[in-house]
DRENZASE-550780 format. One record per residue (C-alpha): residue number from 1; residue in one letter; x, y, z. Coordinates in pm, whole numbers, plus 50000, padded with zeros to 5 digits. Layout:
REM DRENZASE-550780
NODE NUM A X Y Z;
...
//
This chain:
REM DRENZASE-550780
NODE 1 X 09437 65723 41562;
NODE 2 X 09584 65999 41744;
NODE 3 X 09429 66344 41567;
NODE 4 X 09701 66624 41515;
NODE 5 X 09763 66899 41745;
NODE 6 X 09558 67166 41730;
NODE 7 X 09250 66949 41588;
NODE 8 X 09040 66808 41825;
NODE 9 X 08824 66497 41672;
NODE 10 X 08464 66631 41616;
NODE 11 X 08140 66481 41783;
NODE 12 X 07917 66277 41679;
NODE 13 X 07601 66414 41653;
NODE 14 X 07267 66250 41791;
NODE 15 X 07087 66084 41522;
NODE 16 X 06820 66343 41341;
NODE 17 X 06475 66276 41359;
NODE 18 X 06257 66243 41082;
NODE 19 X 06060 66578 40958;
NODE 20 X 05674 66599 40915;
NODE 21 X 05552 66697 40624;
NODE 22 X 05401 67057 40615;
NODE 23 X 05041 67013 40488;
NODE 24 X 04915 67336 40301;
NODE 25 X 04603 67517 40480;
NODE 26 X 04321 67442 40267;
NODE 27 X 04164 67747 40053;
NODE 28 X 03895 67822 40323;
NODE 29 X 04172 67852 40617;
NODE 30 X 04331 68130 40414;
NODE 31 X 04379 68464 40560;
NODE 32 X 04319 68722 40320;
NODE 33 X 04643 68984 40319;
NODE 34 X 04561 69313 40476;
NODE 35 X 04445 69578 40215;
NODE 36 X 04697 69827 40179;
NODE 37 X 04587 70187 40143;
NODE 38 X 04748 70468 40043;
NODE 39 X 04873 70720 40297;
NODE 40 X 04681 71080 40314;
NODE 41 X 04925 71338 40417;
NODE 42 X 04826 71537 40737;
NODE 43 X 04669 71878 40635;
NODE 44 X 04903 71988 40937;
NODE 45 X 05221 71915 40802;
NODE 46 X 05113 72055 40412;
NODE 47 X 04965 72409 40425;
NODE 48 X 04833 72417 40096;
NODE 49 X 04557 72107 40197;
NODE 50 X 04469 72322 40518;
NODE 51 X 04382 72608 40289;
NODE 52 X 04052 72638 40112;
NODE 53 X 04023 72633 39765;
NODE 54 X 03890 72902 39607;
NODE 55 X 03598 72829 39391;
NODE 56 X 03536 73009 39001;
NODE 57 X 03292 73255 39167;
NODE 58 X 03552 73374 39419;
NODE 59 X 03831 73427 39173;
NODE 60 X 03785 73728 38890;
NODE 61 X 03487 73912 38660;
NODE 62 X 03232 73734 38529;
NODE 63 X 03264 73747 38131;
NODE 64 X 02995 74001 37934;
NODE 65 X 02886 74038 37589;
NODE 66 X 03153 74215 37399;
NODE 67 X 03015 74500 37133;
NODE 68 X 03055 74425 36809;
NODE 69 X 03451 74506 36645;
NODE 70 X 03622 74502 36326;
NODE 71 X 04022 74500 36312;
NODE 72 X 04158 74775 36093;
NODE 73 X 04338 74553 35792;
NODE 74 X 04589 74632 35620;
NODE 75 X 04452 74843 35314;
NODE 76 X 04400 75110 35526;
NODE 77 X 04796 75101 35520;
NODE 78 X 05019 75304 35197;
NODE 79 X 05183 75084 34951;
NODE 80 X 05543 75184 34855;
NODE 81 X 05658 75083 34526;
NODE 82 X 06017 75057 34443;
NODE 83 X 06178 75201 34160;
NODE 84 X 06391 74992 33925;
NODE 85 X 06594 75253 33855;
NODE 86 X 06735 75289 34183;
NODE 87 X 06765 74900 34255;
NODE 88 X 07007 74920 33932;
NODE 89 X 07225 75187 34046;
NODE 90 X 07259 74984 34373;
NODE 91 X 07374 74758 34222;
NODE 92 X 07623 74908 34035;
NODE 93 X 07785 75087 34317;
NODE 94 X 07789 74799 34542;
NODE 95 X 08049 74628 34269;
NODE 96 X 08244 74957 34235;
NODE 97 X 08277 74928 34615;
NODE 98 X 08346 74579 34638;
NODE 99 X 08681 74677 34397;
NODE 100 X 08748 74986 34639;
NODE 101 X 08739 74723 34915;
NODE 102 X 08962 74502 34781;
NODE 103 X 09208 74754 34656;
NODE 104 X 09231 74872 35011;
NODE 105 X 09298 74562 35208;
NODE 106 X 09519 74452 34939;
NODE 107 X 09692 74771 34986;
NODE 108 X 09782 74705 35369;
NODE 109 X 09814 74320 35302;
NODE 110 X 09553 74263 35526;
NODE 111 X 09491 73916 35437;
NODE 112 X 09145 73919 35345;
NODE 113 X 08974 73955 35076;
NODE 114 X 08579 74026 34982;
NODE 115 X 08410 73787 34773;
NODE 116 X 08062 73872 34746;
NODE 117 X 07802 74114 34881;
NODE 118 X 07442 74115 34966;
NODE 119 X 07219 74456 34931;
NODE 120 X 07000 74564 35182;
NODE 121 X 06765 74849 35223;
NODE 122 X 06998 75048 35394;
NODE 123 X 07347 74891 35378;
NODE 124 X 07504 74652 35185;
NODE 125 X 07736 74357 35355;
NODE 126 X 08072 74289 35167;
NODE 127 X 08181 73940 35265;
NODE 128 X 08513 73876 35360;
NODE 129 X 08740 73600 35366;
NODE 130 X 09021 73587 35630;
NODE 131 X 09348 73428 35519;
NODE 132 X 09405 73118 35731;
NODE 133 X 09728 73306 35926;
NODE 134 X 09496 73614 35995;
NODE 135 X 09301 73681 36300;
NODE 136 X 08940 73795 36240;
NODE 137 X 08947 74082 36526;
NODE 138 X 09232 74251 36304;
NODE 139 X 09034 74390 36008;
NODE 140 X 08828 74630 36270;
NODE 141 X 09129 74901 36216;
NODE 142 X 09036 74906 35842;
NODE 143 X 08702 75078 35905;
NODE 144 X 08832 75437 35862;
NODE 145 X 09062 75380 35598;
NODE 146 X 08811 75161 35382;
NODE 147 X 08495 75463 35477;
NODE 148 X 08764 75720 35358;
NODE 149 X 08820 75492 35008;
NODE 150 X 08445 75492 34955;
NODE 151 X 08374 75897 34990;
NODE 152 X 08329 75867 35318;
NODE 153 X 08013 75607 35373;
NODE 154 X 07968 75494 35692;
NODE 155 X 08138 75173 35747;
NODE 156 X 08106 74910 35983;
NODE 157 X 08319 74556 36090;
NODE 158 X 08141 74268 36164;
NODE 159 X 08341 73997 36264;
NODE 160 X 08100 73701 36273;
NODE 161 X 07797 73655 36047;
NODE 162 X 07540 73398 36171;
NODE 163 X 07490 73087 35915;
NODE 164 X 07849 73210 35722;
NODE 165 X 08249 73147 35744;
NODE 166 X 08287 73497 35620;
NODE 167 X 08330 73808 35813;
NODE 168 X 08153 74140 35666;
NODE 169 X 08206 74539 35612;
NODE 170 X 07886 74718 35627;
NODE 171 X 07896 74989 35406;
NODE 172 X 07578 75247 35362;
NODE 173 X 07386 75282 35010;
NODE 174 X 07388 75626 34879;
NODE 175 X 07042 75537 34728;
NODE 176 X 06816 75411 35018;
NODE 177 X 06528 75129 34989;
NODE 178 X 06189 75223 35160;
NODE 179 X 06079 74984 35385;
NODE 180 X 05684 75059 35407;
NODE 181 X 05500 74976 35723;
NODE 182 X 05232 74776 35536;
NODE 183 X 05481 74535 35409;
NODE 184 X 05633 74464 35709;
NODE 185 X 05297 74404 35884;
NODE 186 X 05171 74175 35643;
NODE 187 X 05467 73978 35739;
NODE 188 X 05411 73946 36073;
NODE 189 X 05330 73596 36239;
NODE 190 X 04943 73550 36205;
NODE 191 X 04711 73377 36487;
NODE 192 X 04577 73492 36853;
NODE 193 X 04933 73338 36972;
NODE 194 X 05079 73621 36802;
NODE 195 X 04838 73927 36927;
NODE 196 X 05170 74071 37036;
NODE 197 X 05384 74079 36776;
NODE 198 X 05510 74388 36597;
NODE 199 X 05789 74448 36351;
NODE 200 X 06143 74585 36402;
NODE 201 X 06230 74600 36027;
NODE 202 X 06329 74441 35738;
NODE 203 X 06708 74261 35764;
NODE 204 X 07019 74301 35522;
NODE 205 X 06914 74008 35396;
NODE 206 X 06579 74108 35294;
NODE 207 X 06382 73892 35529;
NODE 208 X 06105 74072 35770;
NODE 209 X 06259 74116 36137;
NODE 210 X 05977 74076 36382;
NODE 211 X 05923 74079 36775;
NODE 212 X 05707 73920 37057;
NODE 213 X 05683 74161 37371;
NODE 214 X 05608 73808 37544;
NODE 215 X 05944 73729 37447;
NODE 216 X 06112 74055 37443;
NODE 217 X 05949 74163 37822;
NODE 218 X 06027 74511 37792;
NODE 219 X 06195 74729 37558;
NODE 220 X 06476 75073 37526;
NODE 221 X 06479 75261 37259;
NODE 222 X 06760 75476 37183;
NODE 223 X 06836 75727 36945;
NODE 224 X 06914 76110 36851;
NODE 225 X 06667 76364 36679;
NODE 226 X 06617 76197 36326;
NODE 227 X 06721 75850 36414;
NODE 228 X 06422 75734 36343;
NODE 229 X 06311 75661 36680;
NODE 230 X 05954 75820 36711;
NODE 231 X 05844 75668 36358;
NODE 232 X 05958 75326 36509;
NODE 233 X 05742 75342 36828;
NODE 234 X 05483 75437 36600;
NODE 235 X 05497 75088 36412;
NODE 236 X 05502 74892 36740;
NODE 237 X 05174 75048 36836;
NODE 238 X 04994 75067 36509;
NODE 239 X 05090 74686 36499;
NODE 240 X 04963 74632 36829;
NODE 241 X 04607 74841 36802;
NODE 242 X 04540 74618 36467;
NODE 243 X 04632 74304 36649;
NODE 244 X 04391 74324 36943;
NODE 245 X 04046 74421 37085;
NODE 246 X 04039 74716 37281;
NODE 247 X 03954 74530 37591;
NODE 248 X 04233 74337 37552;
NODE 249 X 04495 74617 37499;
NODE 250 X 04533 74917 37722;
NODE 251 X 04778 75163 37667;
NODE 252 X 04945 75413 37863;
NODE 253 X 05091 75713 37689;
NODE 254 X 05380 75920 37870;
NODE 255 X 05451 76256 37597;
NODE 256 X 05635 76509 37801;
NODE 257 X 05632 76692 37468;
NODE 258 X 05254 76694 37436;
NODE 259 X 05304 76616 37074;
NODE 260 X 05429 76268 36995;
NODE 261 X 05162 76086 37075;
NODE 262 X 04845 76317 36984;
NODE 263 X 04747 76117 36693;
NODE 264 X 04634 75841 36986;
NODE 265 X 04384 76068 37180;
NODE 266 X 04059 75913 37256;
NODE 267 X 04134 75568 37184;
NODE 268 X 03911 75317 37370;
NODE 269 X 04254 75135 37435;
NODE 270 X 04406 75425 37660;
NODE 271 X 04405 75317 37975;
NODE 272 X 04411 75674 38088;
NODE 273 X 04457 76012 37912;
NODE 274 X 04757 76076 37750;
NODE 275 X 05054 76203 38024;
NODE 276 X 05247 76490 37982;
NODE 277 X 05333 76563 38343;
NODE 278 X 05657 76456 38480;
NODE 279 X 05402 76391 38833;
NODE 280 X 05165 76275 38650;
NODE 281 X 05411 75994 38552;
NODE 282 X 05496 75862 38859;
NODE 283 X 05139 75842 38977;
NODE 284 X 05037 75646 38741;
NODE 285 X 05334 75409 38768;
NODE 286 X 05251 75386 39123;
NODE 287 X 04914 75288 39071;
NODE 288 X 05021 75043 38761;
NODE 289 X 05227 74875 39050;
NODE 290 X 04978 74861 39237;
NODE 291 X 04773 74706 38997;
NODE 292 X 05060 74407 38922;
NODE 293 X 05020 74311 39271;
NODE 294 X 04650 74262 39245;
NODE 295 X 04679 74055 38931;
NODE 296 X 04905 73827 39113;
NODE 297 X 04692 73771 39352;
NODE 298 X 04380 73680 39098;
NODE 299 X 04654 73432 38934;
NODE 300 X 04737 73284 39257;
NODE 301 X 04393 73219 39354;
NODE 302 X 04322 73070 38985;
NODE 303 X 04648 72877 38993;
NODE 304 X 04801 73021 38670;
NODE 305 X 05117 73130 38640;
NODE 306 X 05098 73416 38384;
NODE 307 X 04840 73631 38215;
NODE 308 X 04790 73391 37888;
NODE 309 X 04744 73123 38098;
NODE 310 X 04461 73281 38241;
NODE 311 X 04305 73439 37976;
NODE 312 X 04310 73085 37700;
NODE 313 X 04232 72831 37953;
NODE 314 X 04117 72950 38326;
NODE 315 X 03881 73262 38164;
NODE 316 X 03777 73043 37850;
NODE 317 X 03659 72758 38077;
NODE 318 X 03503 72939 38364;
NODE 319 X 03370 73213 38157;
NODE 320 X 03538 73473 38314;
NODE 321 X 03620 73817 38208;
NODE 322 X 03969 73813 38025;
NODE 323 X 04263 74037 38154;
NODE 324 X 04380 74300 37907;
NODE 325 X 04756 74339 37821;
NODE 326 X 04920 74653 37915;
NODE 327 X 05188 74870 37776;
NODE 328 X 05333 75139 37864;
NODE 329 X 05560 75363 37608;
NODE 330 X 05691 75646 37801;
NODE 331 X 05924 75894 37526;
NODE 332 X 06163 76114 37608;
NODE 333 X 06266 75969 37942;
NODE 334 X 06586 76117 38003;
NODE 335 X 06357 76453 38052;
NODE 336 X 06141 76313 38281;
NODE 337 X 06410 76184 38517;
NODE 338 X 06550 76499 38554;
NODE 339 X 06227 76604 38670;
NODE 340 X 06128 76368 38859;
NODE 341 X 06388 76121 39003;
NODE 342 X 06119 75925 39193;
NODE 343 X 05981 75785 38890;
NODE 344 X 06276 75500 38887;
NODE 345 X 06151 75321 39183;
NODE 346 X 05848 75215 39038;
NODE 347 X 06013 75144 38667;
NODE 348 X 06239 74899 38834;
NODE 349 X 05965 74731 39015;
NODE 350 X 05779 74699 38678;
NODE 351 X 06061 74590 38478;
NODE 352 X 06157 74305 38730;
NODE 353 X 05780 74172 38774;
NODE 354 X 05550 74288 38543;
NODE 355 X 05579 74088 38244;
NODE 356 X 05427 73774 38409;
NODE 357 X 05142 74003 38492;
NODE 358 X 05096 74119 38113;
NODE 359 X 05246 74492 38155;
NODE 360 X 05535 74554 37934;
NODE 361 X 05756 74886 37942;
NODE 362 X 05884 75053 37619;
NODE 363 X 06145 75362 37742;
NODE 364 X 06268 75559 37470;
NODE 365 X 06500 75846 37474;
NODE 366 X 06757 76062 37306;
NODE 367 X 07047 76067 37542;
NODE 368 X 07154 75738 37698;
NODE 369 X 07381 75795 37960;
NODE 370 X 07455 75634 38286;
NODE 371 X 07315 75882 38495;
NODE 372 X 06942 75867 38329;
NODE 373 X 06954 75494 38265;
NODE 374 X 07155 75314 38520;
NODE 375 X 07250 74930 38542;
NODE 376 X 06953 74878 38725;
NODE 377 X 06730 75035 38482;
NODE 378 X 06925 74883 38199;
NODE 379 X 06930 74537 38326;
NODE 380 X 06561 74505 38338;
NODE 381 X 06543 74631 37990;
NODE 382 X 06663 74296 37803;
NODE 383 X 06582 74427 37460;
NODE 384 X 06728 74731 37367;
NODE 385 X 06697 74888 36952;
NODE 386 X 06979 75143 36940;
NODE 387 X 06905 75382 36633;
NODE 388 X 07191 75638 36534;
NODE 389 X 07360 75791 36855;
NODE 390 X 07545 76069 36961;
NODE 391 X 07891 75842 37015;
NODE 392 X 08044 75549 37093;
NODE 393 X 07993 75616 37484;
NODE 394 X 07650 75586 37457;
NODE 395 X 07633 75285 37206;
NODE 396 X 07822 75176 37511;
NODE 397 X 07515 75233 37743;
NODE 398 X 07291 75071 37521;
NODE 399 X 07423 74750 37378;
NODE 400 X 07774 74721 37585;
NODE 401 X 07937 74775 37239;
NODE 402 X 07989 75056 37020;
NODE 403 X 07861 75055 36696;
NODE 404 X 07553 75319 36720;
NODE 405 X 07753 75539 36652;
NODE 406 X 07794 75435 36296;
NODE 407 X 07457 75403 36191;
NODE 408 X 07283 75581 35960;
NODE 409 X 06939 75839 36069;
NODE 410 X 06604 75741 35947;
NODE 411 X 06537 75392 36054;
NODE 412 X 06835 75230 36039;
NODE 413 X 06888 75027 36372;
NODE 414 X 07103 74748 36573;
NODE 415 X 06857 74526 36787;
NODE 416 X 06990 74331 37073;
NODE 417 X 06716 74016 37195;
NODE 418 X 06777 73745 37300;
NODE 419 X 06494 73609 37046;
NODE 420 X 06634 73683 36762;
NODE 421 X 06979 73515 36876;
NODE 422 X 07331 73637 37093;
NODE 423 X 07462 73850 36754;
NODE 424 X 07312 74210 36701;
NODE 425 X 07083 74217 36437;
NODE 426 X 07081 74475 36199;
NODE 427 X 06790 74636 35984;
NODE 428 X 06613 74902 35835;
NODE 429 X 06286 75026 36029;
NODE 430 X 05981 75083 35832;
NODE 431 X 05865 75394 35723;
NODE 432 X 05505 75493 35907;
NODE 433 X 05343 75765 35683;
NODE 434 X 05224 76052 35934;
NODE 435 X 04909 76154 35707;
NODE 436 X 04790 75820 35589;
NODE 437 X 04861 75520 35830;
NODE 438 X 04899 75760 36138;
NODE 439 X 04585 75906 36096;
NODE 440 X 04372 75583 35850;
NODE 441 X 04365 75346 36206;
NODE 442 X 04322 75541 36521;
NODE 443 X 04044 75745 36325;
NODE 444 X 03903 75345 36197;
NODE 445 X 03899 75240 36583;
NODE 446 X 03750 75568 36678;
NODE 447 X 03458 75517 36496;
NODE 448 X 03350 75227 36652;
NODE 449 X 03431 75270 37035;
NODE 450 X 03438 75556 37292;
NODE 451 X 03675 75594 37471;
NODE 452 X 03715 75409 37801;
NODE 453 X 03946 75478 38094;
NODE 454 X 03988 75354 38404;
NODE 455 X 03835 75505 38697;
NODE 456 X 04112 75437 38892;
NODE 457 X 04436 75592 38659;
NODE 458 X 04185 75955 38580;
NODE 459 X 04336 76122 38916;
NODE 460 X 04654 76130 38852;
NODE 461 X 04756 76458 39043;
NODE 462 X 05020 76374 39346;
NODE 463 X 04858 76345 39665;
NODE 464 X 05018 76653 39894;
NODE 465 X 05258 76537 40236;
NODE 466 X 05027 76650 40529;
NODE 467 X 05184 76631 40853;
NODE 468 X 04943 76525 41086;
NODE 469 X 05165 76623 41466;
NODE 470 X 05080 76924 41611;
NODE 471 X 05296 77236 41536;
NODE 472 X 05405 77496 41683;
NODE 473 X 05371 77839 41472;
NODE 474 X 05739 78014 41471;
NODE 475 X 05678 78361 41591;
NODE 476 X 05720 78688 41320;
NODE 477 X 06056 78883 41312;
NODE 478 X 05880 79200 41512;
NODE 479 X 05801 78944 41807;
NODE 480 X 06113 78806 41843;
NODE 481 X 06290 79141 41857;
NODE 482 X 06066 79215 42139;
NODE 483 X 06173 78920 42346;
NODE 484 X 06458 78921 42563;
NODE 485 X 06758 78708 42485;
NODE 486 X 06618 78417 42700;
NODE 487 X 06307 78443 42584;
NODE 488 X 06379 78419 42226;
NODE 489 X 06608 78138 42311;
NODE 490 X 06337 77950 42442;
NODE 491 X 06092 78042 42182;
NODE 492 X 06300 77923 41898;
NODE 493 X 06388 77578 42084;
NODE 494 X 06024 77490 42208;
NODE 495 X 06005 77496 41831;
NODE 496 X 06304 77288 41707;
NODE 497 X 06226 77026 41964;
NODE 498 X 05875 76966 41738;
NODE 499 X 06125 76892 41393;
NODE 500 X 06318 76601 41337;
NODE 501 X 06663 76828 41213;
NODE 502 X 06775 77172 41245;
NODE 503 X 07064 77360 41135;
NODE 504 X 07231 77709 41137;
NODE 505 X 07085 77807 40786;
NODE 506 X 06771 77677 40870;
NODE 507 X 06742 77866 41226;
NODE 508 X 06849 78205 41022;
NODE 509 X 06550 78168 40750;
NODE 510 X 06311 78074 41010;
NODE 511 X 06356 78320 41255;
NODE 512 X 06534 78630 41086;
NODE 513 X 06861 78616 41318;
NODE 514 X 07231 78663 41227;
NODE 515 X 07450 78349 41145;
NODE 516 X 07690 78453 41457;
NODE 517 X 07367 78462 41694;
NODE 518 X 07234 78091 41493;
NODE 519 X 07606 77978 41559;
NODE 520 X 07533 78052 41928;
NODE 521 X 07200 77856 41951;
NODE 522 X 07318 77577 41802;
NODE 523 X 07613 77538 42071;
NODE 524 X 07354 77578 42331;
NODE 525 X 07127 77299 42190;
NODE 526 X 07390 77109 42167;
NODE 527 X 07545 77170 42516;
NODE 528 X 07163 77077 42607;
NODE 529 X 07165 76740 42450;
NODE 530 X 06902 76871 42261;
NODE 531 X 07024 76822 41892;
NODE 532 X 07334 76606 41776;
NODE 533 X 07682 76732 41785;
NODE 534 X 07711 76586 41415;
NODE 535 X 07526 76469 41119;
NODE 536 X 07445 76165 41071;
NODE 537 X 07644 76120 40701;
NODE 538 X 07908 76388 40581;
NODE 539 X 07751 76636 40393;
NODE 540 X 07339 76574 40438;
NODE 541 X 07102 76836 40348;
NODE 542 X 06910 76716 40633;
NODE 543 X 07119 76908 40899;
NODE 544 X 07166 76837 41283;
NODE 545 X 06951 76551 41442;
NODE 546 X 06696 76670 41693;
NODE 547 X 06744 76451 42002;
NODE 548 X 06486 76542 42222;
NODE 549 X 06141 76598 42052;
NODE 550 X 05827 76711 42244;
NODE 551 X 05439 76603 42135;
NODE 552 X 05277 77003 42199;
NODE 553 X 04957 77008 42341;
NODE 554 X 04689 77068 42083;
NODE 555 X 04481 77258 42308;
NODE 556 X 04729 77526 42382;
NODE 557 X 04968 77558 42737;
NODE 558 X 04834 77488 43061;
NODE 559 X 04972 77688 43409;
NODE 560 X 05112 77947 43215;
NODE 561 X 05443 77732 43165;
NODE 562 X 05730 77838 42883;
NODE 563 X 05601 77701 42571;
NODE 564 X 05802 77364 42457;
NODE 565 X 05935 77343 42832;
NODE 566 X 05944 76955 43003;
NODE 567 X 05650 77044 43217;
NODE 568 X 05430 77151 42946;
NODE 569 X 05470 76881 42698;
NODE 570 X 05538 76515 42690;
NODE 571 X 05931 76426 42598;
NODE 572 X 06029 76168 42332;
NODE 573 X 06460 76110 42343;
NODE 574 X 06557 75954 42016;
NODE 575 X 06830 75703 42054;
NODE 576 X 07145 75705 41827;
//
C-alpha cells in the first residue's frame, strides 16, 4: 500500500530483549546514608560569634544588703470630706443650666439639644444631641453666647466624647469638689509593675486618672501663676517617693526660685543637691547624658534592652546590683533658657534616648511659647498637662489646640497621652496639703536614711575655657603711643595673626585707637591677605576671618626679629 505524502512508513524495530530482574542488595550490602549535620556559620562572616561574651562578673555591681525601709502609707496623707450641702446645690444649678442651655440653642435653632449632664469636681458636661441635618463642628460658635447665658462660667465645646453619640458643653461649677491627694493615691494601680505610677486627677466622670512615666516617657507641664501647676508636680513626686526605695529612685531637683522644691532637701533619693543655678543646670544635664551612655553600654553587654529588663530578670538572676530610675523635674524653665540657652542641647538628647535608660524629664513652666519650647523640645515631650494659660496661642504650643485657655486655676487640667487614648482628657488635679502631706513623708523618709548623693553630680560648677596656644600680651595704650606708625602696625598684627577673627570694634577696644585709624588697619590686613575681605555669614558677631595665623614662640623672640614677623614664628594659612 502506497503511504500518503508526507508520511513515510515507520520502521520496524529490532525485537527487544528480555530484562533481568533487579535483585535487592541484601540488608548487610546496605550503605548507610551519610549523616547530615547542621551547618555552623563562619565566625568571619557573623561578628557577633567572633566577639566574646561577656560573663556576669564583667557586666555591672555586685548586689549588697539593703538597710532596712518602710514605705510611707497612706495615713500619713489628709482626708477630705465632702459636704452634702454643696453636692446638693450642684446639683441644682447644673439643671438650672441645662434649661439656660437649651433656651439658648433653641434660640439660634441650632439643632441640638442637651439631654443630660454628668457633674464633675470641677465642671459639669451637658450632653448634646445633634439634629441629624447638623454638623457637629457648628455648635463651637455657641461657646460665648451660652458662657454669657450662664453669668459668665467658663464654657467649653467638645465635639466628640469617647464611649458616647453625644457631643458636650463644659461648663464650670460655681461650687468646686476637692479632690484630696490621698484619695487619688489609694487609687493608683498597686504592684512593683506599677512603682511608677502617679496620679493626674480625678475625671468628669468621677473615675481616678492615673499615669505610667514608662508609658508617658517624659512630661510638660504648663500653666500660669495659680494654675495649679506646682501643687501638681508635687503629687507626681510624693507618689513616686511612696512607691519606691530610695536606691531605686533618684531625683534631680532644678528650683531656679530656691523655693519650690525646699520641702525635698536631704532626701536619700536626691541624686544631687537641689539646683538653683541656671549653670548648675546644664552641668548636671551634661553629666546625666553622660551617664545614659554608660547605662547603654551595661545593657548591651547584659543583652537587655531597657532598664526593667535588667533590673527583674538579668539583676534578680545574677545577683547584681539593681539600676535606680531617674527623674528629673526642672520648674520654671522658660527662666532658665533665657539664661542659659545651652541647656537645650542636652534636654533634647535626654528626651530622644533616655527613657530606655530609666531617666525621665518633667519640664514645667509658666509661659509656653515657641521661642522657650521649640518643636524640637516639644516633640520629645509626648505628654504634655496644660493647666489654665495665658491664651489660646499658647494652648496652641502645648496641645496644638486651644482650649487652655478656658480652664479654670487650681487644678483643673487637659492631659494629652497617648495612654490614656487620642482625645484630651480632662480632670481636676488633687489638692496636696503644704503643712500635712508636704511635710508628713519627706520628714517619714528622713528619718530612716541619710542622705546620699552621687560623687559624681556634687561638682556641679562649669569647668572655665582655658586656651592652651601661646599668646601674645597686647601692649598698654602709653606703649603704643610711643611707637611709630609702623611699629604699632606691626605690633597690633603680630597679635591678630595669634586669634582666629578680628574686626574694627574689636581692634579699637583692644588697643585704644580711633575707628578711622582701625578702618585703616583693617584695609591693610586685608591688602596683606592676612584676614578675609568678608565674613563668613551676613551679620556674625564673630567678625573678619584671620587667614594667616602664627604658633609664637613660648620662649620669647630669637635674633631680635619684629615680633609675629614670618621669620620669627611658624605660619599656619587657613583655607576658605
Amino acid at each position: 500500500m502506497s503511504s500518503f505524502p508526507g508520511f513515510e512508513k515507520p520502521e520496524e524495530s529490532a525485537p527487544k530483549k528480555e530484562e533481568e530482574p533487579i535483585e535487592a542488595p541484601s540488608p548487610s550490602k546496605q550503605v548507610p546514608p551519610p549523616e547530615m549535620k547542621p551547618a555552623q556559620p563562619s565566625p568571619a562572616l557573623n561578628p557577633l560569634l567572633s566577639q566574646p561574651k561577656h560573663s556576669p562578673a564583667e557586666v555591672g555591681e555586685e548586689a549588697t544588703e539593703l538597710p532596712p525601709y518602710v514605705f510611707p502609707d497612706a495615713s500619713l496623707l489628709q482626708s477630705v470630706q465632702e459636704d452634702p450641702a454643696k453636692a446638693q446645690e450642684r446639683e441644682e444649678e447644673a439643671r438650672r443650666n441645662m434649661e439656660i442651655i437649651n433656651e439658648t440653642l433653641s434660640a439660634f435653632s441650632a439643632g441640638a439639644r442637651a439631654v443630660s449632664y454628668k457633674i464633675g469636681p470641677s465642671v459639669t458636661r451637658f450632653d448634646v444631641q445633634v439634629d441629624p441635618n447638623v454638623q457637629v463642628n457648628s455648635l463651637y460658635k455657641y461657646e460665648t453666647d451660652i458662657s454669657v447665658h450662664l453669668a459668665g462660667l467658663p464654657t467649653r465645646y467638645v465635639p466628640i466624647i469617647p464611649g458616647k453619640t453625644t457631643s458636650g458643653f463644659e461648663v464650670g461649677n460655681r461650687k468646686r469638689e476637692m479632690v484630696s491627694f490621698k484619695e487619688v493615691f489609694e487609687a493608683l494601680p498597686k504592684g512593683p509593675e506599677h512603682n511608677l505610677c502617679f496620679p493626674f486627677g480625678k475625671s468628669i466622670d468621677g473615675n481616678v486618672v492615673s499615669g505610667d512615666l514608662s508609658a508617658c516617657r517624659h512630661m510638660l507641664v504648663a500653666g500660669t501663676t495659680g494654675s495649679g501647676k506646682s501643687v501638681f508636680m508635687h503629687g507626681i513626686l510624693l507618689s513616686l517617693l511612696m512607691r519606691n526605695r530610695p536606691e531605686d529612685l533618684k531625683l534631680i531637683l532644678v528650683d531656679p526660685k530656691s523655693v519650690e522644691f525646699v520641702a525635698y532637701e536631704d532626701l536619700p533619693n536626691l541624686l544631687c543637691p537641689i539646683i538653683t543655678q541656671p549653670s548648675q543646670a546644664k552641668v548636671a544635664l551634661d553629666k546625666l547624658a553622660k551617664l545614659m551612655d554608660k547605662r547603654f553600654a551595661l545593657f548591651s553587654k547584659a543583652h537587655c534592652r531597657d532598664i526593667r529588663s535588667y533590673n527583674d530578670y538579668y539583676a534578680a538572676q545574677h545577683h547584681k546590683k539593681r539600676v535606680p530610675y531617674i527623674v528629673v523635674v526642672v520648674d520654671e524653665y522658660a527662666d532658665l533658657a533665657m539664661q542659659c540657652k545651652e541647656i537645650e542641647g542636652p534636654i533634647q538628647r535626654l528626651g530622644q534616648k533616655a527613657r530606655a535608660a530609666g531617666i525621665h524629664l518633667i519640664i514645667a513652666t509658666q509661659r509656653p511659647d515657641a521661642n522657650t519650647i521649640s518643636g524640637t523640645i516639644k516633640s520629645n515631650l509626648p505628654t504634655t498637662v496644660c493647666l489654665m494659660v495665658k491664651d489660646s496661642t499658647a494652648s496652641m504650643v502645648c496641645l496644638k489646640q486651644k482650649g487652655g485657655e478656658q480652664l479654670l486655676d487650681h487644678g483643673d487640667m487637659l492631659v494629652d497621652c497617648s495612654s490614656l487614648g487620642k482625645e484630651l482628657v480632662r480632670c481636676q488635679g488633687c489638692f496636696v496639703d503644704e503643712h500635712t502631706d508636704l511635710a508628713a513623708v519627706p520628714d517619714f523618709i528622713r528619718s530612716q536614711l541619710p542622705p546620699s548623693y552621687d560623687p559624681e553630680f556634687l561638682d556641679l560648677e562649669e569647668a572655665p575655657l582655658v586656651d592652651s596656644s601661646p599668646t601674645i600680651e597686647a601692649p598698654s595704650t602709653a606703649e603704643l603711643r610711643a611707637m611709630g606708625d609702623e611699629e604699632k602696625y606691626q605690633q597690633i598684627k603680630s597679635i591678630i595673626m595669634t586669634q582666629e577673627s578680628t574686626s574694627i570694634s574689636s581692634i579699637q577696644r583692644n588697643f585704644g585707637v580711633g575707628f578711622p585709624r582701625a578702618g585703616r588697619i583693617v584695609a591693610r590686613l586685608q591688602k596683606e591677605g592676612i584676614i578675609a575681605a568678608q565674613s563668613d555669614a551676613n551679620g556674625s558677631s564673630k567678625g573678619l576671618k584671620v587667614l594667616v595665623r602664627v604658633d609664637p614662640n613660648p620662649g620669647g623672640v630669637d635674633n631680635g626679629s619684629t615680633p609675629g614677623s614670618r621669620s620669627s614664628a611658624s605660619t599656619s594659612y587657613s583655607e576658605e
